[in-house]
C-alpha positions in Angstrom: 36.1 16.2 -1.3 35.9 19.4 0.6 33.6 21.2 -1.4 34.3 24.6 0.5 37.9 24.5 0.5 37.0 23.3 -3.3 34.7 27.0 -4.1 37.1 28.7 -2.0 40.4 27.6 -4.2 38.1 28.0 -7.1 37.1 31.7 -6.3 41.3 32.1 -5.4 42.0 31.4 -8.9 39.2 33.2 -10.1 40.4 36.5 -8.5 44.4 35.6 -9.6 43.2 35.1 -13.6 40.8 38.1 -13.1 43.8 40.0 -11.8 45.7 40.0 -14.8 43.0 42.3 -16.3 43.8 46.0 -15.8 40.2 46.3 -14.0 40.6 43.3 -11.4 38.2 42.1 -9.0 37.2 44.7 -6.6 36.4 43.3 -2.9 32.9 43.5 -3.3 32.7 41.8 -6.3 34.7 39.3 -4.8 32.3 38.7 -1.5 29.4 38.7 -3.9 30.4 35.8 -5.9 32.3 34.2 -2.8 28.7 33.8 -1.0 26.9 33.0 -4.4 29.5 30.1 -4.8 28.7 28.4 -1.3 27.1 25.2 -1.3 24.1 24.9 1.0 23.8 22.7 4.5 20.6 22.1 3.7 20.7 19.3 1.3 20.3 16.1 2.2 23.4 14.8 0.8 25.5 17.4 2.8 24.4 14.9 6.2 25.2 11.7 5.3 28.5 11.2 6.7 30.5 10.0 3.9 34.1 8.3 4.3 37.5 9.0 1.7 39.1 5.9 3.3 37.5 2.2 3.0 39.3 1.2 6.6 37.7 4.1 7.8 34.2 3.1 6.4 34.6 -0.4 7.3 35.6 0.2 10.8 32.7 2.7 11.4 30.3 0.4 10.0 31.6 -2.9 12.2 31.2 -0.3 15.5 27.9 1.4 14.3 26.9 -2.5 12.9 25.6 -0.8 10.0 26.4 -1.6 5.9 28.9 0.3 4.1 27.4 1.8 0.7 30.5 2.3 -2.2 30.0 4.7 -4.9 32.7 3.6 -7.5 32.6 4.8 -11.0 35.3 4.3 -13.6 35.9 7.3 -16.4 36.0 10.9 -16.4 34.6 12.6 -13.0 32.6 15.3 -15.1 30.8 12.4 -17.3 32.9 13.5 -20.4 33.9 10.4 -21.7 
């Protein structure tokens, strides 16, 4: 998942339902929660070089001769099941 293009969608749809209010979302405002919204590159998480594709993984790990690690889980993404 693209987590900035994820904030950065989510902040577009903020600003389109926000513009339906007779106020809006001024440009400040906007910037303000933009950079609040960011997600750090500092967390550790944010290096590990994580794959979408299982060919991808798999041929990355037969060049780097390394193990593939899968995260599966079956259910609602949010945990609301």
């Amino acid at each position: 998942m693209n987590f900035p293009g994820f904030v950065s969608a989510l902040c577009l749809a903020f600003s389109a339902v926000s513009g339906l209010f007779a106020e809006g979302l001024s440009e400040a405002e906007f910037q303000r929660l933009h950079k609040k919204l960011q997600v750090s590159g500092e967390k550790p998480w944010r290096t590990i070089p994580w794959k979408i594709s299982l060919l991808d993984a798999q041929r990355a790990a037969v060049s780097e001769k390394k193990p593939i690690f899968i995260w599966a889980m079956d259910g609602h993404p949010l945990g609301c099941t």
